[in-house]
SEPA-916710 format. One record per atom (N, C-alpha, C, O, CB): residue number from 1; residue in one letter; x, y, z negated. Coordinates in pm, 1 decimal. Last residue first. Glycine has a CB too. Layout:
BEGIN
i  aa  u  v  w
NUM  a  X  Y  Z
...
***
This chain:
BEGIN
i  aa  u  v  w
79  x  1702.7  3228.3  -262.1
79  x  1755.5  3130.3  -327.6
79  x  1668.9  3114.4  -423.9
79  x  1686.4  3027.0  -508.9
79  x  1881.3  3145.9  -367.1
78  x  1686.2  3424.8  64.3
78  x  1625.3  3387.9  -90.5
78  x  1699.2  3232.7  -121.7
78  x  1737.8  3149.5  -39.5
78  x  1417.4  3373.1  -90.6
77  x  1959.2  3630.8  148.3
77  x  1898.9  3498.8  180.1
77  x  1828.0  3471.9  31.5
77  x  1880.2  3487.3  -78.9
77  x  2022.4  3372.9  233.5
76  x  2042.1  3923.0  395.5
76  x  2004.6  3848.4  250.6
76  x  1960.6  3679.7  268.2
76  x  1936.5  3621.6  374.1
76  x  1856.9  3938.3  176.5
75  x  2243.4  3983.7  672.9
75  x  2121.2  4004.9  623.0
75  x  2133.5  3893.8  469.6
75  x  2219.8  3808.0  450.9
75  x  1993.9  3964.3  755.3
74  x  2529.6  4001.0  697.6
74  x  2443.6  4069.9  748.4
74  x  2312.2  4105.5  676.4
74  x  2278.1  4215.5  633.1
74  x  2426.4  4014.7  851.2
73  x  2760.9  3896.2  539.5
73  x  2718.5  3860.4  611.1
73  x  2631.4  3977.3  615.3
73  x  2657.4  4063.3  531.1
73  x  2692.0  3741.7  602.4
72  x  3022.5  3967.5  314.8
72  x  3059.2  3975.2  501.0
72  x  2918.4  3945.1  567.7
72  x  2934.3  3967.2  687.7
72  x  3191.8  3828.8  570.5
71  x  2926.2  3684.8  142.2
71  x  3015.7  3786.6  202.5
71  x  3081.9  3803.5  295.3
71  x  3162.3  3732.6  355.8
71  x  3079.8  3810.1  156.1
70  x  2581.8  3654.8  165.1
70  x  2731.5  3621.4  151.7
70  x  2802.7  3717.4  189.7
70  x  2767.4  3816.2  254.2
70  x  2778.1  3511.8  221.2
69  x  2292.3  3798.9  -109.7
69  x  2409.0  3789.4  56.0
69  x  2554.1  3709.8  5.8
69  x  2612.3  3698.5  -102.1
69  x  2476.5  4001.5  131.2
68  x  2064.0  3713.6  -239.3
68  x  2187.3  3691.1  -229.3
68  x  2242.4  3733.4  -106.5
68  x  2215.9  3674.2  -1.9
68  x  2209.0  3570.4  -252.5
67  x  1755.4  3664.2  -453.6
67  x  1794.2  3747.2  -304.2
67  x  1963.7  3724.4  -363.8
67  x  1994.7  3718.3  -482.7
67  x  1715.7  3967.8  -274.4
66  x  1559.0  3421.2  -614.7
66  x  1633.3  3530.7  -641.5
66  x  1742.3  3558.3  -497.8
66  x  1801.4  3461.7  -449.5
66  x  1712.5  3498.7  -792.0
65  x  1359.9  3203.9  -839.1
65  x  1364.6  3273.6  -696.9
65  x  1434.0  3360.6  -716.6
65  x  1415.9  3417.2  -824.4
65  x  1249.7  3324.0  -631.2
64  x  1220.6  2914.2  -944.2
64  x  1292.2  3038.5  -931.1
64  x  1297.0  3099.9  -831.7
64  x  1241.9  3060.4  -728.9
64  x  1397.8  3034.8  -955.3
63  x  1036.2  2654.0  -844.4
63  x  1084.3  2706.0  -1023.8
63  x  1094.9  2864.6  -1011.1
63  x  1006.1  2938.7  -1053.4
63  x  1275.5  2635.1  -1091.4
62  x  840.7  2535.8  -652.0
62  x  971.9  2658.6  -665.1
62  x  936.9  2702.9  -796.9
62  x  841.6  2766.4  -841.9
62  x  974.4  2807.8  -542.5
61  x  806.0  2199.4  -635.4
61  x  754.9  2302.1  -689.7
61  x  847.4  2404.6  -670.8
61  x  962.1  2360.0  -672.4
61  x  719.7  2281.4  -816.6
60  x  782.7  1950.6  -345.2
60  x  824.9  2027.0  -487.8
60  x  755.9  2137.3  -522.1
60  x  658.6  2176.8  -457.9
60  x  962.4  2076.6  -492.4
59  x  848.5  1988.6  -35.8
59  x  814.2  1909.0  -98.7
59  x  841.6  1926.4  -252.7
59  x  961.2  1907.7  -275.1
59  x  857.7  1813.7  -42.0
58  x  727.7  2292.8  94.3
58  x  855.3  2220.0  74.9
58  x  802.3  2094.1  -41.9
58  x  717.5  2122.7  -126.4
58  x  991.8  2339.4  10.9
57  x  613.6  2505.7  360.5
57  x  562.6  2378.8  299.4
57  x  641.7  2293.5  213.1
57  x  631.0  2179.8  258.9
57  x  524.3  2299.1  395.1
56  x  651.4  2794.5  504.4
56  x  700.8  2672.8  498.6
56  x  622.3  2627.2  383.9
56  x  566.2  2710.6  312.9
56  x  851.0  2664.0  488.4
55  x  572.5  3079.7  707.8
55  x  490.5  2986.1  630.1
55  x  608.9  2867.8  568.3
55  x  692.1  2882.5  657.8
55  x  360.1  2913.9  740.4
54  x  638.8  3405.4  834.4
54  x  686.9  3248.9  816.7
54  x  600.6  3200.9  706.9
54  x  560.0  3278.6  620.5
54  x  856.1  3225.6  773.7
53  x  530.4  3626.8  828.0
53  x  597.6  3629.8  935.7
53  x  646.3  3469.8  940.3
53  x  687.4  3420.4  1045.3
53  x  709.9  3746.8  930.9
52  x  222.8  3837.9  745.1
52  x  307.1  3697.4  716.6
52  x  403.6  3614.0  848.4
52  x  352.0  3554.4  942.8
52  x  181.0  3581.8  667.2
51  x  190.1  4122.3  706.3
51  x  214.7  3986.9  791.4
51  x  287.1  3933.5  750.7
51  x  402.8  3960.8  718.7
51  x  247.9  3980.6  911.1
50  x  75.9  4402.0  562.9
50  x  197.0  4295.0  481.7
50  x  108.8  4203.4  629.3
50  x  -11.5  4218.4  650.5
50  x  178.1  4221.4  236.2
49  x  -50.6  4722.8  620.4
49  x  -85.5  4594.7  578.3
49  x  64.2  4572.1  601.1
49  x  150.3  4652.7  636.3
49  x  -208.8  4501.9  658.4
48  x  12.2  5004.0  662.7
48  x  25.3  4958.6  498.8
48  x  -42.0  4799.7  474.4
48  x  -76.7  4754.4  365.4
48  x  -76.3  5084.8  389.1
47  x  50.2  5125.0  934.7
47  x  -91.1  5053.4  905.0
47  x  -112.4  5057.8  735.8
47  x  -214.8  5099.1  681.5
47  x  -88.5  4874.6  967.1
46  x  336.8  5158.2  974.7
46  x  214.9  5246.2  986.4
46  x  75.4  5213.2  961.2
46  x  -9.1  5301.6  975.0
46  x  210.4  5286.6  1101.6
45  x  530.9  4979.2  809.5
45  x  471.6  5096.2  746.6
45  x  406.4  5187.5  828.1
45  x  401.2  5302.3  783.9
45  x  562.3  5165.5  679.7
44  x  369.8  4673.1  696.9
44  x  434.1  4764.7  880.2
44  x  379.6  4887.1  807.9
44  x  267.4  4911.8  763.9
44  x  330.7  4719.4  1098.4
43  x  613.4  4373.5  552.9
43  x  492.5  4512.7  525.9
43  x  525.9  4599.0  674.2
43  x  629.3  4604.3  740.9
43  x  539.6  4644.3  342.4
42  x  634.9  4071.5  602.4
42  x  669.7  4185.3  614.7
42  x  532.3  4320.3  625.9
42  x  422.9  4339.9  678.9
42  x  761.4  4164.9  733.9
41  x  681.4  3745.8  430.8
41  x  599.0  3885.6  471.7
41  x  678.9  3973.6  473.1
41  x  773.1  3987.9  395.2
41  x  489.1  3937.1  386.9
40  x  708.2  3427.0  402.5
40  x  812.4  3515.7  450.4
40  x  744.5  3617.8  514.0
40  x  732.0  3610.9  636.2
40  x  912.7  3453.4  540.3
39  x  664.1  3153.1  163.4
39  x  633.2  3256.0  264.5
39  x  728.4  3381.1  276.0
39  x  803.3  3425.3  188.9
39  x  497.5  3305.1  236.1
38  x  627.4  2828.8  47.7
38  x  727.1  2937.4  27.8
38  x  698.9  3095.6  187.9
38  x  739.7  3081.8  303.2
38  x  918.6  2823.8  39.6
37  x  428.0  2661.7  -155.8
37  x  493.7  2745.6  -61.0
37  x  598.3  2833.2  -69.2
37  x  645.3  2894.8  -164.8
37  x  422.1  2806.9  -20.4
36  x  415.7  2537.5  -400.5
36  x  511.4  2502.2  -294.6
36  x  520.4  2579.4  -197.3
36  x  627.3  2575.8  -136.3
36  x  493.2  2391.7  -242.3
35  x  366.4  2849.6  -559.9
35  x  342.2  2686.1  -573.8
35  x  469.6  2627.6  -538.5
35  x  580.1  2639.4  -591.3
35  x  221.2  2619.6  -471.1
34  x  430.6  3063.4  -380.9
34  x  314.6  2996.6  -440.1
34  x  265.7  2862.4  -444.9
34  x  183.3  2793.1  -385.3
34  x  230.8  3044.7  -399.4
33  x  686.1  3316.7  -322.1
33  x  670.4  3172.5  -350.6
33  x  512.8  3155.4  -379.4
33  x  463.7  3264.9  -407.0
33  x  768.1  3123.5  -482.1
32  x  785.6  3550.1  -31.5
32  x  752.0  3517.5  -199.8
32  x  705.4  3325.9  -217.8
32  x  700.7  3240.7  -129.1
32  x  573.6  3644.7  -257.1
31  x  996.2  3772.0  14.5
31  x  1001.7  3663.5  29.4
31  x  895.3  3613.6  -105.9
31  x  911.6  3629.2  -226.9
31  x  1152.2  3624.2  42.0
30  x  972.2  4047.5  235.3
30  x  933.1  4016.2  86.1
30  x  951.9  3862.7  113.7
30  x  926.3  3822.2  227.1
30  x  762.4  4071.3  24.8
29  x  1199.7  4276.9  395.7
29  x  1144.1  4194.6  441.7
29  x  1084.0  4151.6  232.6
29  x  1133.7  4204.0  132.9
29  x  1256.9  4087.4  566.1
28  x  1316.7  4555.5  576.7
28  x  1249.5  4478.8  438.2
28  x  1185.1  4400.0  448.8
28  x  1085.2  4422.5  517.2
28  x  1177.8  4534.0  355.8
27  x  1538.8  4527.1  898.5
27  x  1356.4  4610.7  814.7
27  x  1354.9  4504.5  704.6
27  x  1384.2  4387.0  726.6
27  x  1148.1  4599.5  940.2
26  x  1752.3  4482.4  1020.9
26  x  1705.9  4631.0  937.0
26  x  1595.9  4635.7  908.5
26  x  1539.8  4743.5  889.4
26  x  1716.6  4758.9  998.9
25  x  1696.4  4233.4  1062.4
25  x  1624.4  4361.0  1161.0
25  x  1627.5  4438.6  1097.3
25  x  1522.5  4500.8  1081.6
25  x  1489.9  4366.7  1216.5
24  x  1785.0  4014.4  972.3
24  x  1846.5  4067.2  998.0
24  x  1796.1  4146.8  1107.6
24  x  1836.9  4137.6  1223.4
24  x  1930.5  4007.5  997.3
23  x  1574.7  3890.6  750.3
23  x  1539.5  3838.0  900.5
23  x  1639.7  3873.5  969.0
23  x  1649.9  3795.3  1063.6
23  x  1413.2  3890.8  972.2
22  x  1618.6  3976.7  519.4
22  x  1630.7  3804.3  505.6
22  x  1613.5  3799.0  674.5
22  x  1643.4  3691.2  725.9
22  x  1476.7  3698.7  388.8
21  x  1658.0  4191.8  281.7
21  x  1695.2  4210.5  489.0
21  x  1684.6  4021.4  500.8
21  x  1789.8  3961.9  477.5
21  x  1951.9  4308.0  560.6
20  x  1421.2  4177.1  59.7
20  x  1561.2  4220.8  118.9
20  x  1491.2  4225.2  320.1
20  x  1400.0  4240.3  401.4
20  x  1728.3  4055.1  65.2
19  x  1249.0  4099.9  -258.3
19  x  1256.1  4167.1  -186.4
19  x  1405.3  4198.3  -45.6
19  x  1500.0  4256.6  -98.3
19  x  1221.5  4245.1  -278.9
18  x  1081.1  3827.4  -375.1
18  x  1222.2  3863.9  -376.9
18  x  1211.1  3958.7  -263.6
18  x  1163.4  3909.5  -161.3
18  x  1333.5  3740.3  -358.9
17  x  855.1  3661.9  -601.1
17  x  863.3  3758.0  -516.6
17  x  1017.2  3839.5  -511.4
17  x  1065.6  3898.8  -607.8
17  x  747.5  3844.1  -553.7
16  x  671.0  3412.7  -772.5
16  x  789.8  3521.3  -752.6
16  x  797.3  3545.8  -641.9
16  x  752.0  3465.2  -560.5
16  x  920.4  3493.9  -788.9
15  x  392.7  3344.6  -733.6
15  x  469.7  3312.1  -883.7
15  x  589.1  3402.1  -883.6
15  x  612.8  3466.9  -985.5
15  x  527.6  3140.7  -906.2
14  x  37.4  3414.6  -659.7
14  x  195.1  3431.4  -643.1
14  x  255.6  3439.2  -744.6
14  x  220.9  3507.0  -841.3
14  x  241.4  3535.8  -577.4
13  x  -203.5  3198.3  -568.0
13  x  -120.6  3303.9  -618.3
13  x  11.8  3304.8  -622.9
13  x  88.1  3212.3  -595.1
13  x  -147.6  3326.7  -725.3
12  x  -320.7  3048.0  -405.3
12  x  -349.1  3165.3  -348.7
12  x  -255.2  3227.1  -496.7
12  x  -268.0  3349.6  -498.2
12  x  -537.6  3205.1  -310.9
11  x  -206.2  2715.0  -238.1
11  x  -228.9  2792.0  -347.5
11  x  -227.5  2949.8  -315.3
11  x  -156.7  2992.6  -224.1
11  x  -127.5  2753.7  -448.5
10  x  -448.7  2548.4  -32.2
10  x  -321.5  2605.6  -40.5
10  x  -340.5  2668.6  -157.6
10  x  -454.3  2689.1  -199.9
10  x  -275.0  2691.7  71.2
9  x  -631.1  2267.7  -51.1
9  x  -631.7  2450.4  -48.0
9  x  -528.0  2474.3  -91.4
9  x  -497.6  2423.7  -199.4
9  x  -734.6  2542.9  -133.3
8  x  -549.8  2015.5  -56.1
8  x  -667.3  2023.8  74.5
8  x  -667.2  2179.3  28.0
8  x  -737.2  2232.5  114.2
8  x  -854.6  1912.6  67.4
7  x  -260.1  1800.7  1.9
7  x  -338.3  1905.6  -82.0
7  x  -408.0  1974.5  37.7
7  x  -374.3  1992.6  154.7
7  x  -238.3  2016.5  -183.3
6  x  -192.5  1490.4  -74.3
6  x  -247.6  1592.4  89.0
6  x  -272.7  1679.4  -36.7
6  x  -299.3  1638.1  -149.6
6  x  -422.7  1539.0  236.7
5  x  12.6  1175.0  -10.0
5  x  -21.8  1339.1  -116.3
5  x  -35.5  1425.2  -18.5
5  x  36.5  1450.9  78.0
5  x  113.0  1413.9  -233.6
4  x  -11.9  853.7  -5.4
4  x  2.5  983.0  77.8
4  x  -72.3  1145.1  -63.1
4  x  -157.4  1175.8  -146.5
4  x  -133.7  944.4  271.2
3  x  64.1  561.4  -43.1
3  x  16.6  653.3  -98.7
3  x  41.1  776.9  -11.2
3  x  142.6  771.9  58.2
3  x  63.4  655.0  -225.0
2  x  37.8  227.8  58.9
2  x  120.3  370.0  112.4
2  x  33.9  481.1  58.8
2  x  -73.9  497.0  116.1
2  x  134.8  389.7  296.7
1  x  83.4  -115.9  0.0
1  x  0.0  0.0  0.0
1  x  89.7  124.6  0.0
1  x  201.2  124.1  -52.2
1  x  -95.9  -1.5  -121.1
***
């Protein structure tokens, strides 16, 4: 027998939230977590709505969350 784990409603709140350059377009980008998701919004400052520019799905829970560059590199990366 083969068990399968479906979740049938995504989670609607938000646990952390990391602000940077994560796309490397000079523009701010928000990285935030819910649950297992993990999403990748950008705010358009002529309207004042937030798009959601990436979705991922990761097997687990996101404990933490926190913005990093390497060195020398360009844009940020959530961790």
């Amino acid at each position: 027998m083969i068990l399968y784990n479906l979740t049938l409603q995504r989670a609607t709140g938000i646990t952390h939230a990391v602000h940077g350059n994560f796309a490397g377009t000079k523009q701010q980008e928000i990285a935030v977590s819910r649950g297992k998701i993990l999403e990748l919004l950008r705010p358009d400052p002529n309207t004042g709505k937030v798009h959601t520019l990436l979705t991922v799905e990761i097997f687990g829970v996101i404990r933490s969350m926190m913005g990093f560059r390497l060195t020398g590199g360009s844009k940020g990366l959530p961790f």
